[in-house]
C-alpha positions as CSV (number, residue, x, y, z in Angstrom):
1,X,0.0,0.0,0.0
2,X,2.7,2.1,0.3
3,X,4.0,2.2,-3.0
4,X,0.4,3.3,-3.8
5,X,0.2,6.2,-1.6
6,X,3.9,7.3,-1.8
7,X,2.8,7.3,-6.4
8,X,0.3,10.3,-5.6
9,X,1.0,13.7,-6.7
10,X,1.0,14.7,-3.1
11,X,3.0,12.9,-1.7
12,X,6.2,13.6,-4.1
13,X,5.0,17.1,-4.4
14,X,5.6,17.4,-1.0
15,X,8.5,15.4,-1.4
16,X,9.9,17.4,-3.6
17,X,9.4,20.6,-1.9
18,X,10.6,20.0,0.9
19,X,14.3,18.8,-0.5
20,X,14.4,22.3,-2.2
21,X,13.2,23.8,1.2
22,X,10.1,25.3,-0.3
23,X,7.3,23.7,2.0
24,X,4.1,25.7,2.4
25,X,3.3,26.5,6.0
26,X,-0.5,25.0,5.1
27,X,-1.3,22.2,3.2
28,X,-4.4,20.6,2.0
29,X,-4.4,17.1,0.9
30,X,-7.5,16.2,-1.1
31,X,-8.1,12.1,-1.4
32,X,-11.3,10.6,-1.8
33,X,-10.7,7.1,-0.2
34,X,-11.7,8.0,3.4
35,X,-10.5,4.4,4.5
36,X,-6.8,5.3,3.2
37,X,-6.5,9.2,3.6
38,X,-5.2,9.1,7.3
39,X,-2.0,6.6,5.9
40,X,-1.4,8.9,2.5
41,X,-1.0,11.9,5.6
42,X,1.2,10.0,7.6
43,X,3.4,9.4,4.2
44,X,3.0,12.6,3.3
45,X,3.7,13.9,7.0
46,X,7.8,11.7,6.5
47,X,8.0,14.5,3.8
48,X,8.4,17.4,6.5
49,X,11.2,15.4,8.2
50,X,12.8,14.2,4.8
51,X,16.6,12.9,5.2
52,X,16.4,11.4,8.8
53,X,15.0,7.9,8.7
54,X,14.2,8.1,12.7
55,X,12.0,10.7,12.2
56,X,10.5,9.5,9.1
57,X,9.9,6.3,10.9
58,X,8.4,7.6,14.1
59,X,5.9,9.8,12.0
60,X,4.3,6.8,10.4
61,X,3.9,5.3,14.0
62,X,2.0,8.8,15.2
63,X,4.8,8.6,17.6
64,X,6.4,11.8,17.0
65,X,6.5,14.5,19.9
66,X,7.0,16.9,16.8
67,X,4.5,15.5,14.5
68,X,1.1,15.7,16.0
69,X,-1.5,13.9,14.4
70,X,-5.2,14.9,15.3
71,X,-8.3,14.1,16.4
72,X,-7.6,10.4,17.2
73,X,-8.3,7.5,15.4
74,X,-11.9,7.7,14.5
75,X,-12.9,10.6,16.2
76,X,-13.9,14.4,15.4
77,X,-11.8,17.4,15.5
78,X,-13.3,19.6,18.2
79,X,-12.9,23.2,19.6
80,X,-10.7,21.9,22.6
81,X,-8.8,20.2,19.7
82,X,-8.2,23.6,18.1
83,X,-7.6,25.4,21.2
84,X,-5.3,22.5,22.1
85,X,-3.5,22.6,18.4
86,X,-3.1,27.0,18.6
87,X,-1.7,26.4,21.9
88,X,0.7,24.1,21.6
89,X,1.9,26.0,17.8
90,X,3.3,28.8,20.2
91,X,5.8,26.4,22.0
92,X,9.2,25.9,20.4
93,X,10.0,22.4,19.2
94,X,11.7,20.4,21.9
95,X,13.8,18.8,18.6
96,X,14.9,20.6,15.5
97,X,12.8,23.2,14.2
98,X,10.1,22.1,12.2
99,X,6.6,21.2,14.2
100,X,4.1,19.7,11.9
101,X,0.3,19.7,12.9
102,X,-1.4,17.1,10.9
103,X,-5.7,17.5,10.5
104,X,-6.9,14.5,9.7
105,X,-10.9,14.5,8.0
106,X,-10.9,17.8,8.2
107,X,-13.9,17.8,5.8
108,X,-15.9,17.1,9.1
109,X,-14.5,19.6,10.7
110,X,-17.3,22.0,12.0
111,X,-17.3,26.0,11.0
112,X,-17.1,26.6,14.6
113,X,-13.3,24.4,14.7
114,X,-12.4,26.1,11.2
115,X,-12.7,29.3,12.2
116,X,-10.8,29.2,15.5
117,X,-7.9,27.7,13.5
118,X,-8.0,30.4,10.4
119,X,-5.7,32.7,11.8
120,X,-3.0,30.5,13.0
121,X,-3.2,28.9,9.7
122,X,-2.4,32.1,7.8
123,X,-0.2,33.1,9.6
124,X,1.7,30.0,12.0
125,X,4.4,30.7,14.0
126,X,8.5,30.6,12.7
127,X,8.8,26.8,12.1
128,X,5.0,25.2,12.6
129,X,3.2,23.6,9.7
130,X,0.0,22.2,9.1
131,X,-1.1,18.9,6.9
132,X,-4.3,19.2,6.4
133,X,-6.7,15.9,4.7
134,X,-9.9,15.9,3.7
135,X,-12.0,13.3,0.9
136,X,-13.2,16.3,-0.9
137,X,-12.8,20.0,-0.4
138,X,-16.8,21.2,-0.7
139,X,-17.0,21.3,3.1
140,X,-14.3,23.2,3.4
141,X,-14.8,26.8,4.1
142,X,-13.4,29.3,1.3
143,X,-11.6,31.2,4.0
144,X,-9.5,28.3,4.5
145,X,-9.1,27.1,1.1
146,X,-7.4,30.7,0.8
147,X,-5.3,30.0,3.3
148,X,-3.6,26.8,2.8
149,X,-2.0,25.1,-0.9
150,X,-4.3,22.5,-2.2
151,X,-2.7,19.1,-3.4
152,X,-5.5,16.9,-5.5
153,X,-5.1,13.4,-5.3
154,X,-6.5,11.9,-8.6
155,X,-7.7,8.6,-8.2
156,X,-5.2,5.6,-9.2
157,X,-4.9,4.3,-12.6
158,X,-6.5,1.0,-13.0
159,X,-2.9,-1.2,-13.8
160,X,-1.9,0.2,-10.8
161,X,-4.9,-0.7,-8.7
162,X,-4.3,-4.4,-10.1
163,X,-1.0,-4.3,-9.5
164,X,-1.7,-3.6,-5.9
165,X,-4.0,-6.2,-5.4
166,X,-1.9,-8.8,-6.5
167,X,0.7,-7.9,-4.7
168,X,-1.9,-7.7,-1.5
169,X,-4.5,-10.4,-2.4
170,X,-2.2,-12.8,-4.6
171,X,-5.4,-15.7,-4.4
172,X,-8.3,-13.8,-4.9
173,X,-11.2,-14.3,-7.3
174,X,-11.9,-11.1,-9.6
175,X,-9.0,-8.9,-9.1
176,X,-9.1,-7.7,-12.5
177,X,-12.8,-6.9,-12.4
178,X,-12.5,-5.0,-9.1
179,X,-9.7,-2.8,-10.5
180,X,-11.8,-2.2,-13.2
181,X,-14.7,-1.3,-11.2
182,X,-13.5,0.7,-8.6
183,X,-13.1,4.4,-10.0
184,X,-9.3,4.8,-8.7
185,X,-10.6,4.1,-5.0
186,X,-8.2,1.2,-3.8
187,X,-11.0,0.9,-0.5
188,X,-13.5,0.1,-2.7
189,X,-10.9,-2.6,-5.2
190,X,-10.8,-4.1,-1.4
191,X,-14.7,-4.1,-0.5
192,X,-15.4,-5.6,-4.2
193,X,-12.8,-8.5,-3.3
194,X,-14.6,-9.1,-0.5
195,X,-16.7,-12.1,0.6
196,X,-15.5,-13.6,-2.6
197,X,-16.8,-10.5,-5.0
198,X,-20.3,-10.6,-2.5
199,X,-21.0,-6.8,-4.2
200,X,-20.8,-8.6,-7.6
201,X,-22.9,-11.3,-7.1
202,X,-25.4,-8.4,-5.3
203,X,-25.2,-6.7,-8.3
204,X,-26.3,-9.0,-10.5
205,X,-28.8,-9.7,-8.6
206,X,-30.6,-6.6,-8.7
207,X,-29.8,-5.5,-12.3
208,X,-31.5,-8.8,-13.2
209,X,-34.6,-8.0,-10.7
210,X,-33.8,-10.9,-8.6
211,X,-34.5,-9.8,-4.5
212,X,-34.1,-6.2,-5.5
213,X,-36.2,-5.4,-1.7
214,X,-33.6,-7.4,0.1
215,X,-30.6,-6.4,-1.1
216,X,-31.7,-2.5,-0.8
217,X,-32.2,-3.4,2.8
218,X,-29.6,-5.4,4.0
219,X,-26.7,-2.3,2.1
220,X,-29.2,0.2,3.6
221,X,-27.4,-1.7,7.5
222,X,-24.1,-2.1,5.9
223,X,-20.7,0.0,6.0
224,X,-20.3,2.9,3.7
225,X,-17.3,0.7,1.9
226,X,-20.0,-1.7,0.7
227,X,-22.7,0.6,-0.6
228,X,-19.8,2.0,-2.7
229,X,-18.9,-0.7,-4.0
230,X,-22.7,-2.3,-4.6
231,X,-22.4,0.6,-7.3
232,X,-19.2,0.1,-8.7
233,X,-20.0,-3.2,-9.8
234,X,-23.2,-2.3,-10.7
235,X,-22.2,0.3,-13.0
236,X,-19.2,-1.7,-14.2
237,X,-21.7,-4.7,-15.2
238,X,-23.9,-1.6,-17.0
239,X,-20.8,-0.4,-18.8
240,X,-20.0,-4.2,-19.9
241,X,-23.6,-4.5,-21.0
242,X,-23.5,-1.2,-23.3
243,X,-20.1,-2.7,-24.6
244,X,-21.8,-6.7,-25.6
245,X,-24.8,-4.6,-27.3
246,X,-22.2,-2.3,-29.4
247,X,-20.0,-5.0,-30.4
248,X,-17.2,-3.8,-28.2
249,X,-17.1,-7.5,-26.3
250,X,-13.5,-7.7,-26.3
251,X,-13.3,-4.7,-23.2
252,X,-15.9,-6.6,-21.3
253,X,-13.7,-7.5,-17.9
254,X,-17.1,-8.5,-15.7
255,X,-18.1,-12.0,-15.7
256,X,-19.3,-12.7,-19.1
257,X,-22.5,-14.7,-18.2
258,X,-24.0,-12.0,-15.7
259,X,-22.9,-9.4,-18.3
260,X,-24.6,-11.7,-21.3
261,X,-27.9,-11.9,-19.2
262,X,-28.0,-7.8,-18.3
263,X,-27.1,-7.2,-22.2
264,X,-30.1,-9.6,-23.0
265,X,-32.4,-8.0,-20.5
266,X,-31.6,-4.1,-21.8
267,X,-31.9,-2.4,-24.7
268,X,-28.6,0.0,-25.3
269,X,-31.2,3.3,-24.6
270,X,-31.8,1.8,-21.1
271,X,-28.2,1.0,-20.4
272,X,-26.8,4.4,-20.9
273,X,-29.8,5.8,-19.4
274,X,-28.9,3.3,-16.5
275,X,-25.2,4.8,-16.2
276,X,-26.4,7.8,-15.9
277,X,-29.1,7.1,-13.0
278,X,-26.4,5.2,-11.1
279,X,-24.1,8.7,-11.1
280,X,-27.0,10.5,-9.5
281,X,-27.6,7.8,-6.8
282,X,-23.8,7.8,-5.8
283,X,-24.3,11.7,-5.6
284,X,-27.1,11.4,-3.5
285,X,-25.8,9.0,-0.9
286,X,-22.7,11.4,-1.0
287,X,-25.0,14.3,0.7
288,X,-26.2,11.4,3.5
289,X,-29.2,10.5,1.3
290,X,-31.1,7.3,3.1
291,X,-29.3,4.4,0.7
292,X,-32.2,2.2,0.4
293,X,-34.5,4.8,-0.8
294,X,-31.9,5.3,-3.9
295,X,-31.3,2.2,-4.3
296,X,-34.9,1.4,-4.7
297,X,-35.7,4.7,-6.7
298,X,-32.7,3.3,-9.1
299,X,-34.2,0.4,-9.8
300,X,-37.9,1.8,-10.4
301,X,-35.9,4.2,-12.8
302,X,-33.9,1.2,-14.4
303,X,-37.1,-0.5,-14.8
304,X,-39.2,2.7,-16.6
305,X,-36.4,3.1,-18.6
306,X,-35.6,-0.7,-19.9
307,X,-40.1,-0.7,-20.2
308,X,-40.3,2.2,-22.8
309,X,-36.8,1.5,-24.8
310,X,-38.4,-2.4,-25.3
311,X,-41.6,-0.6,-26.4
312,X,-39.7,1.8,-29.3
313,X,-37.4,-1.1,-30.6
């Protein structure tokens, strides 16, 4: 995984910067895989203390007194976290003299926490620097955006999303498929290998109308990682579909029976009109929409649209 994360541009940005000793006092990393954003900070963090391996390797334990990593794992960042993190930016290092503050989710950060760190951001004290991550920057506010350089992550290439499965799941089943599927999110390449492709077979499933109710209930109870990938296969099957009825069968990587039987069951109008309607679900869920209502609205929506493309063919 490190290879992965150590590929991105923020990472050797950073990287590079800091052997020319031109770091920015704020930075904001922007990666949309929430499992893996907190490691691609830690890398990013060994960046600060480039050139002295104990350093470096302390970082990526959290266990640097000069590299402090907040909230904790799985919590919040909160206003005693702020007052906590402006404080302790006004003490000199104990080591060196670089301090690195490191603010991780920071797209859940509340306006009331992003305000009380605005100024010290702007304008830190003689050595301190902040990391900052977030999976997108909407939530942001525009008075920090101002203040800090913003480093885009764009998601992984699919050869290197294989590559890294093999390396990490050498015996799975569908490796290729997953990669495929994924959108550049390695988290989700994981969730799709899961359960022996489980999101896959769920797919399948409800593209060919088979326990549609069910399986928009039981994702409704699971982990975000699995209702993402639920629609990466499902669009990935979609896309295979659209390719079988344009005579583009050759770039099919699903399973070619499930594919076959979708392709059979939907004329091209509906499959692109699918595509589209899977986009707007994914949206949807983004903003903390209720994931069995979408799920069920997609498939009413599917099923309109596959009804009245069978009617004009």
């Amino acid at each position: 995984m490190r290879e992965l994360l150590q590929s991105t541009t923020a990472y050797q940005t950073l990287l590079r910067d800091a052997k020319k000793g031109e770091l920015s006092h704020a930075t904001l990393v922007v990666f949309p895989d929430a499992k893996y954003l907190r490691a691609l900070l830690r890398e990013c963090a060994t960046a600060y203390f480039y050139g002295d391996s104990r350093k470096e390797s302390l970082v990526l334990s959290e266990g640097y007194s000069e590299c402090r990593f907040f909230p904790s794992v799985g919590g919040k960042l909160t206003v005693d976290d702020g007052a906590a993190i402006v404080e302790e930016s006004l003490l000199r290092p104990l080591e060196g003299e670089k301090k690195l503050f490191v603010l991780d989710e920071f797209h859940n950060a509340s306006v009331r926490v992003q305000n009380k760190l605005l100024k010290i951001l702007e304008e830190p004290p003689q050595g301190v620097f902040f990391l900052l991550g977030a999976t997108a920057d909407f939530s942001v506010l525009p008075t920090v955006l101002s203040r800090v350089k913003k480093l885009e992550v764009a998601p992984f290439q699919e050869e290197q999303i294989k590559r890294a499965l093999l390396r990490n799941f050498p015996t799975a089943r569908r490796q290729e498929e997953s990669a495929s599927a994924c959108g550049g999110i390695y988290s989700v390449a994981e969730e799709l290998l899961s359960g022996g492709g489980k999101s896959f077979r769920l797919a399948e499933e409800f593209l060919l109308g088979k326990e549609r109710e069910k399986t928009c209930r039981n994702l409704g109870d699971g982990k975000d990682g699995e209702k993402q990938a639920f629609f990466s296969a499902v669009r990935l099957i979609l896309r295979d579909a659209l390719m079988v009825k344009t005579g583009n069968a050759r770039y099919v990587s699903a399973d070619s029976q499930a594919v076959n039987e979708v392709a059979n069951a939907y004329p091209v109008g509906a499959l692109v009109a699918s595509l589209e309607y899977v986009t707007e679900a994914e949206k949807e869920i983004k903003f903390n929409a209720n994931f069995g209502q979408c799920a069920h609205v997609l498939a009413i929506r599917m099923e309109e649209e596959k009804k009245k493309w069978q009617k004009l063919s």
